[in-house]
C-alpha positions in Angstrom: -28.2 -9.0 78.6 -30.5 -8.9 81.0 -34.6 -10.2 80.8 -37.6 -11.1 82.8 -40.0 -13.0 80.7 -42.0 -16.2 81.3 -40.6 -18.9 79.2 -38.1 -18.6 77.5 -38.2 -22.1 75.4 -41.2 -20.2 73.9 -39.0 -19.1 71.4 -39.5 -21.4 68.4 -43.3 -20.3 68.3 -42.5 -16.4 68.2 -39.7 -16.7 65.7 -42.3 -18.4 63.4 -44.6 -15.5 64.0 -42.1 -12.6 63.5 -41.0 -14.4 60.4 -45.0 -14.6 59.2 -45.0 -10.9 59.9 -41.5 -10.0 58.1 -43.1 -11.6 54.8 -45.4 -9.0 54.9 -43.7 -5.9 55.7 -42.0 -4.9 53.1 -41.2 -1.2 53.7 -39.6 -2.6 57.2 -37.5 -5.3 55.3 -35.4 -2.2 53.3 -35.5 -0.2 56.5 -33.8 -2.9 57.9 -31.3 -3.5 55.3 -30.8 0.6 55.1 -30.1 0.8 59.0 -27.9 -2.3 59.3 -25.7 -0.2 56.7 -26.0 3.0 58.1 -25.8 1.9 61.7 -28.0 5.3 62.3 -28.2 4.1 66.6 -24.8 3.0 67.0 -23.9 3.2 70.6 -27.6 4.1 71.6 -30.2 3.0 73.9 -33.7 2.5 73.0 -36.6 1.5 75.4 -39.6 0.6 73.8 -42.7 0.3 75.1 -45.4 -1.0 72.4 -48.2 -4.0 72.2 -45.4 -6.8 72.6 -46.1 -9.6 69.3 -44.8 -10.2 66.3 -45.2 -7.1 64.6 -43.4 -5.1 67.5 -40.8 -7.8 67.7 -39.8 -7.1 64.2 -39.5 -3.4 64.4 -37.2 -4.1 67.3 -35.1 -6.3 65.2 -34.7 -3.4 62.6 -34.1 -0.7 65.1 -31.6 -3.5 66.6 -29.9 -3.9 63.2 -29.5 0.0 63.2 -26.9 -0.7 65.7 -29.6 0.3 68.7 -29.0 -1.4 72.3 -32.7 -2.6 72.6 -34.5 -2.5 76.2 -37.9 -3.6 75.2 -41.7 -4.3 77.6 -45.1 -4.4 76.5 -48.1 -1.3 76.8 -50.7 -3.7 78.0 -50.6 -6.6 80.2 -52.6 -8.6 78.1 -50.9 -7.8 74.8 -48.1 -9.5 75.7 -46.6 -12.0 74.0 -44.4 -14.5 75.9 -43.8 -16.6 72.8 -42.6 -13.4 70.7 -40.9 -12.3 74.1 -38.3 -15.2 74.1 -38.0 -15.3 70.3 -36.4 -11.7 71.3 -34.6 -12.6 74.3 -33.2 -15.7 72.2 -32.1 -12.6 69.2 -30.1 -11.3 72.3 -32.3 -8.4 73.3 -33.4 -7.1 76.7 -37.4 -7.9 77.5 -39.3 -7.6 80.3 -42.8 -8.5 79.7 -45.4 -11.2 80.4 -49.0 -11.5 79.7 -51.3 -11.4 82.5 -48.5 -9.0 84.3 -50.2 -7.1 87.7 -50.1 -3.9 87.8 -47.2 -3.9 89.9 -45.1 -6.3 87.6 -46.6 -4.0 84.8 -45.1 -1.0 86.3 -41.9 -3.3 87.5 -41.2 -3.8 84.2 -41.4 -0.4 82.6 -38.9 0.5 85.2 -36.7 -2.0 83.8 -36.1 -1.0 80.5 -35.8 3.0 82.1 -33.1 2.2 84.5 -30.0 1.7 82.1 -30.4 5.1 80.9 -32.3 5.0 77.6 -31.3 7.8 74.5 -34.1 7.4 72.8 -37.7 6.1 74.0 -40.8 4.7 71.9 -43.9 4.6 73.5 -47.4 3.4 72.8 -50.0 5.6 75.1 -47.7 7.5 77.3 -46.2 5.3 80.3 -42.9 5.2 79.7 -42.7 9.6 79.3 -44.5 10.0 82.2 -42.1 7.2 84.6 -39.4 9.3 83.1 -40.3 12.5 84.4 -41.8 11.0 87.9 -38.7 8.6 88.9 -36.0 8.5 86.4 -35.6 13.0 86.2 -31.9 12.3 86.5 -31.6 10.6 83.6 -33.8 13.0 81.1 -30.2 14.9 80.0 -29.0 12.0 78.6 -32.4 11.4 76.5 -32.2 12.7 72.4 -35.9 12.4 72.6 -38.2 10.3 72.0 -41.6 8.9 69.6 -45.3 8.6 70.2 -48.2 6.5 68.3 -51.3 6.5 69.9 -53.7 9.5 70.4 -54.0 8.6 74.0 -50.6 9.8 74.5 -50.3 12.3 72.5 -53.5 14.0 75.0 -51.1 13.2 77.9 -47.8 15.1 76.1 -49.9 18.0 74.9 -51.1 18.5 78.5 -47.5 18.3 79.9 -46.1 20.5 76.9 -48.6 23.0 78.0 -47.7 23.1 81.3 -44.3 23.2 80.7 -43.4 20.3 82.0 -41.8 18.0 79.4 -38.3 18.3 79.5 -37.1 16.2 76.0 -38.5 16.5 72.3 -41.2 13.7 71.2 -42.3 13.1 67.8 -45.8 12.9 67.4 -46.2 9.7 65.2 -49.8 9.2 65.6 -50.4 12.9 63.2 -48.5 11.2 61.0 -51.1 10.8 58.0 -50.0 7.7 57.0 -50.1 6.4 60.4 -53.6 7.4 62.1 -55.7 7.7 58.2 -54.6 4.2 57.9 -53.4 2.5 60.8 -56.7 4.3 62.9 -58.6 3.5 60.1 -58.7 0.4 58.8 -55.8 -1.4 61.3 -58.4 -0.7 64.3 -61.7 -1.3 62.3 -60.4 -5.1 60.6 -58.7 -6.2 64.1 -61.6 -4.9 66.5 -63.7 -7.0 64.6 -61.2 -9.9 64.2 -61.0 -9.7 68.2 -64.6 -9.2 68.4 -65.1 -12.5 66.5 -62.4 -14.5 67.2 -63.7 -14.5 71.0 -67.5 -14.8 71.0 -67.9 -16.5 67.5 -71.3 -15.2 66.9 -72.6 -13.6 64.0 -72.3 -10.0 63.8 -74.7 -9.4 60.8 -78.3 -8.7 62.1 -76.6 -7.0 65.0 -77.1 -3.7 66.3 -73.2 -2.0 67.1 -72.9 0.7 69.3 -69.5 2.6 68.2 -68.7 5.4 71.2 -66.5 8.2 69.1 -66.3 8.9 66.0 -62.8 10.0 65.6 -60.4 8.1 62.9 -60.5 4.9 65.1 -64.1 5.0 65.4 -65.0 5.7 61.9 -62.8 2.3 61.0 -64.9 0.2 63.3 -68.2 1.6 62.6 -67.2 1.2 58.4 -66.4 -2.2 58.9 -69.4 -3.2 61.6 -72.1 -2.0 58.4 -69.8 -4.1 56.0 -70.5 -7.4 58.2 -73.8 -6.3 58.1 -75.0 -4.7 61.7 -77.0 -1.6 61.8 -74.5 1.1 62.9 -75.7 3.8 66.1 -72.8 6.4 66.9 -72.5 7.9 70.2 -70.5 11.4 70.3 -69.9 14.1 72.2 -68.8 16.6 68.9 -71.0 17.9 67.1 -69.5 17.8 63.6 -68.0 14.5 64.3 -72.1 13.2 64.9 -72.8 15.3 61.7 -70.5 13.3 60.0 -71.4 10.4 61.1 -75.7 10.3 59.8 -74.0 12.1 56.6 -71.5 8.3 56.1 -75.4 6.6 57.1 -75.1 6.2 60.6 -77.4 6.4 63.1 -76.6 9.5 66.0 -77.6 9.2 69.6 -76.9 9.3 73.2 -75.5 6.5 74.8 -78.5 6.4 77.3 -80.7 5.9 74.2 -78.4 3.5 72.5 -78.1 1.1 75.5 -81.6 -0.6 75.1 -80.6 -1.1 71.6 -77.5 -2.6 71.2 -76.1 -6.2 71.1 -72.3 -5.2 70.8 -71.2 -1.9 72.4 -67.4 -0.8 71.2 -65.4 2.1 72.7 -63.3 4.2 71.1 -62.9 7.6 72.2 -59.9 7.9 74.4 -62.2 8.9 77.7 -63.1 7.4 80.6 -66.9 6.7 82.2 -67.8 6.0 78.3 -70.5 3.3 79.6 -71.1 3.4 83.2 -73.6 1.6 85.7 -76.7 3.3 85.0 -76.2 2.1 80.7 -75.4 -1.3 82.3 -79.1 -1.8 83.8 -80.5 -0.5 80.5 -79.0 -3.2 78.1 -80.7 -6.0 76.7 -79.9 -9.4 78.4 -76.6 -10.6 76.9 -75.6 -7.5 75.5 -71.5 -7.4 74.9 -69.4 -4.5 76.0 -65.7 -4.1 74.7 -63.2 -1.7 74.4 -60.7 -0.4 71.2 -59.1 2.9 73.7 -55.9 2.6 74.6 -56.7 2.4 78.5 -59.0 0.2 80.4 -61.3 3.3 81.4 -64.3 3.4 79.0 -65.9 0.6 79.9 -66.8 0.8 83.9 -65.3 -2.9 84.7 -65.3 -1.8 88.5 -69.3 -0.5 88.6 -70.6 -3.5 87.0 -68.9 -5.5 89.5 -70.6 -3.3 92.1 -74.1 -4.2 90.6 -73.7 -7.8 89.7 -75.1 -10.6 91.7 -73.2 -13.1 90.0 -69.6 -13.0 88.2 -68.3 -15.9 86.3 -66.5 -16.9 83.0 -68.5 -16.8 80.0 -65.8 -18.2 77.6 -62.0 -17.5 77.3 -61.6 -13.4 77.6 -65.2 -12.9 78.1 -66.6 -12.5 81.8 -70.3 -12.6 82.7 -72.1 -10.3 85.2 -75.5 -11.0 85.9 -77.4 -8.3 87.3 -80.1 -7.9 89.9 -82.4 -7.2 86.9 -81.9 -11.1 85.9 -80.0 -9.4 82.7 -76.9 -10.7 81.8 -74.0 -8.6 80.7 -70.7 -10.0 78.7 -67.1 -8.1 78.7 -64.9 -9.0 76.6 -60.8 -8.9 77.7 -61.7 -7.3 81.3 -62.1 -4.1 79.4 -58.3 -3.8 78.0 -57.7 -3.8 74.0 -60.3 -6.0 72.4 -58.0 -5.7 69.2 -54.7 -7.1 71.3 -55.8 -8.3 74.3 -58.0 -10.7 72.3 -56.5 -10.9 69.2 -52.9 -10.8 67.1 -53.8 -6.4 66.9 -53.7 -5.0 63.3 -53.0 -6.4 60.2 -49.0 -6.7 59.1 -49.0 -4.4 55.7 -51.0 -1.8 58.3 -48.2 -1.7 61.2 -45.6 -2.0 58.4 -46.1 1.2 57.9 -47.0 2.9 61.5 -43.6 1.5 62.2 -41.9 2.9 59.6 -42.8 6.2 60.5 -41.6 5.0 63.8 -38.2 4.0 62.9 -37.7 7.0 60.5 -38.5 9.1 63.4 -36.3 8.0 65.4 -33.6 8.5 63.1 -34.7 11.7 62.3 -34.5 12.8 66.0 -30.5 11.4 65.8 -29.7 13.1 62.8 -31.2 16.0 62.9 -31.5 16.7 66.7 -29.1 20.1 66.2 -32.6 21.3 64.7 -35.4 20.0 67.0 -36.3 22.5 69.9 -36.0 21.5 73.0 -37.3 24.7 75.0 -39.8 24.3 77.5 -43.1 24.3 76.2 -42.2 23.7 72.5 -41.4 19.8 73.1 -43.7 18.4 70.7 -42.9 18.0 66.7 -44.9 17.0 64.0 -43.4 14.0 61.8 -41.5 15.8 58.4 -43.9 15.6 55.8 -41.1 14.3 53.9 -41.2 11.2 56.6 -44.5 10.9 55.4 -44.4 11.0 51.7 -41.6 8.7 51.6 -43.3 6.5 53.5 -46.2 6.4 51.1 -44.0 6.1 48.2 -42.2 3.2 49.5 -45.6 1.5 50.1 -47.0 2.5 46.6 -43.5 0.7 45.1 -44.6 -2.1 47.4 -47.9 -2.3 46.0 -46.7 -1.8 42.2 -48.2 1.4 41.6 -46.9 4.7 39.7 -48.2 7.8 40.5 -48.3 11.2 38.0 -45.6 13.8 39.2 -46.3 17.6 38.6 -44.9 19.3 35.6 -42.7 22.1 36.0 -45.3 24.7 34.8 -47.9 22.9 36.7 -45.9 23.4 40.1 -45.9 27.4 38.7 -49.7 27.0 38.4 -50.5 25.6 41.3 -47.4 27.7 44.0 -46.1 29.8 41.9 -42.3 28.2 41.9 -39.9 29.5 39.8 
């Protein structure tokens, strides 16, 4: 076993978070006890590279008890962990991951769990595909395939699929509808907000929030920013998505016209140069800018440190940059995650079952890898719908609900089956 983590003695903390997070997962818990039976990884290598705390931790056990050599890091250097790192390192796993990694020891790190030769890979925005085909090309034959969750990787997969250029199947986990309707949805609106709270503690009701995108992600944030009480402006760059948004009671504009308005500024589009330096010198003195996209790009960290006279701490995770206009401007988590980099990321019964799909997937592309193309250019696969369904039907058993089930001369009715 190898590792590079920071404490190690850390370990008693993160076991008592994984175990907070196991209580609530139940459709992981008979995942586990299915794999540890069927031993669906046996003799496999899995590198993982997801938002390293408790929730992670436990998917890693259940993929573990599948009979999977786990070679785990984190997909953000300050999502990490280092409590929930050792608790794995102590279960006999192989972590590399710190918070507060550089980018070099960031980059170090994802090497690390590449190098032994991985079969199947699990990633979270796109990193560990991309080192794969960049540095490790050598070892892509020995590679089954691989999973993706966020829609910031799935972008950078459908670019290289067009282009020919990725060489292994990858499952594309965030389509999954009971990963991005809910996990999108309501995982990114309740823990943006938890982060959002947690680090300024200031009311949000009263407020005016600026969501930028209105995609799944967007429409979770904005939902639960009117349900603490802010008036709600959307900024968008399609037009049926702004549409949407003034017919759910939103208010529509540019972000030029919403940056005189707003007191807390979110992004969650998945672009870069979302807020730049000339929105900057149009906010209101102690406006707060944050970020819910996967990469530290919307928010233009670098140009407001160009234009600030002054930089300093505000507060744990939030910097303050006061600008030449005598306006103060507030970041929260140097641009990176708001929902992980200052908070615990989305709620358990939410990842319970993003992760299912996850782990189901990666069985899927085990056992049925005889069937899943791997011709250049037709890399990418949707999750089985099946996946799906039985993932909502686990979580409905969870939840104690029955649902109706179509009569024989109502599935004639409705598709005409025999």
């Amino acid at each position: 076993m190898a590792s590079e983590i920071r404490n190690p003695e850390l370990w008693p903390d993160g076991r008592l978070k994984i175990e907070w997070v196991r209580h609530h997962m139940p459709l992981l818990n008979g995942l586990e006890k299915e794999f540890a039976e069927e031993r669906p990884f046996k003799g496999l290598k899995i590198a993982l590279s997801v938002h390293l705390e408790a929730k992670t931790a436990y998917l890693c056990e259940v993929l573990a008890a599948g009979g999977a050599e786990m070679y785990v890091t984190g997909s953000n250097p300050l999502s990490t962990q280092d409590d929930v790192a050792a608790a794995l390192v102590h279960e006999g796993m192989n972590v590399f991951a710190w918070y507060g990694a550089t980018a070099e020891e960031y980059e170090a790190h994802i090497r690390k769990v590449l190098e032994p030769g991985p079969n199947i890979i699990i990633d979270d925005g796109g990193d560990l595909v991309h080192l794969m085909h960049s540095e490790f090309r050598h070892l892509i034959p020995g590679v089954i395939g691989g999973c993706e969750e966020t829609t910031t990787g799935i972008l950078r997969l459908q670019a290289m699929n067009r282009a020919g250029e990725l060489l292994f199947p990858m499952m594309l986990v965030n389509n999954a509808d009971c990963k991005h309707l809910f996990d999108n949805r309501y995982g990114t609106g309740q823990s943006v907000w938890d982060g959002i709270n947690r680090t300024t503690n200031l009311i949000v009701a009263g407020k005016n929030a600026v969501v930028a995108g209105y995609g799944w992600c967007g429409k979770g944030v904005a939902m639960r920013a009117k349900g603490l009480g802010a008036e709600v402006i959307v900024t968008e760059v399609d037009p049926i998505k702004a549409m949407e948004a003034v017919m759910d009671g939103f208010k529509v504009m540019t972000m030029e016209e919403a940056a005189p308005l707003g007191d807390i500024f979110i992004t969650v589009t998945g672009c870069d140069a979302v807020i730049t330096e000339k929105h900057f010198r149009l906010m209101k003195d102690g406006a707060i800018c944050c970020n819910a996209g996967h990469f530290d790009v919307e928010v233009d960290v670098k140009g407001l440190e160009g234009i600030a006279r002054e930089i300093r701490p505000a507060r744990k995770n939030i910097t303050g940059y006061l600008l030449d206009n005598g306006r103060r401007i507030y970041i929260l988590a140097e641009g990176r995650l708001v929902n992980l980099a200052a908070g615990d990321g989305h709620p358990a019964e939410i990842m319970d079952m993003s992760f299912a799909i996850q782990a189901l997937s990666a069985r899927h592309l085990v056992a049925d890898r005889q069937d899943i193309s791997r011709e250049p250019g037709r890399m990418l696969n949707d999750v089985p719908r099946t996946i799906d369904e039985e993932v909502a039907r686990r979580k409905l058993s969870a939840w104690g609900c029955r649902i109706d089930t179509l009569t024989p001369e109502q599935r004639r009715y409705l598709y005409g089956e025999a």
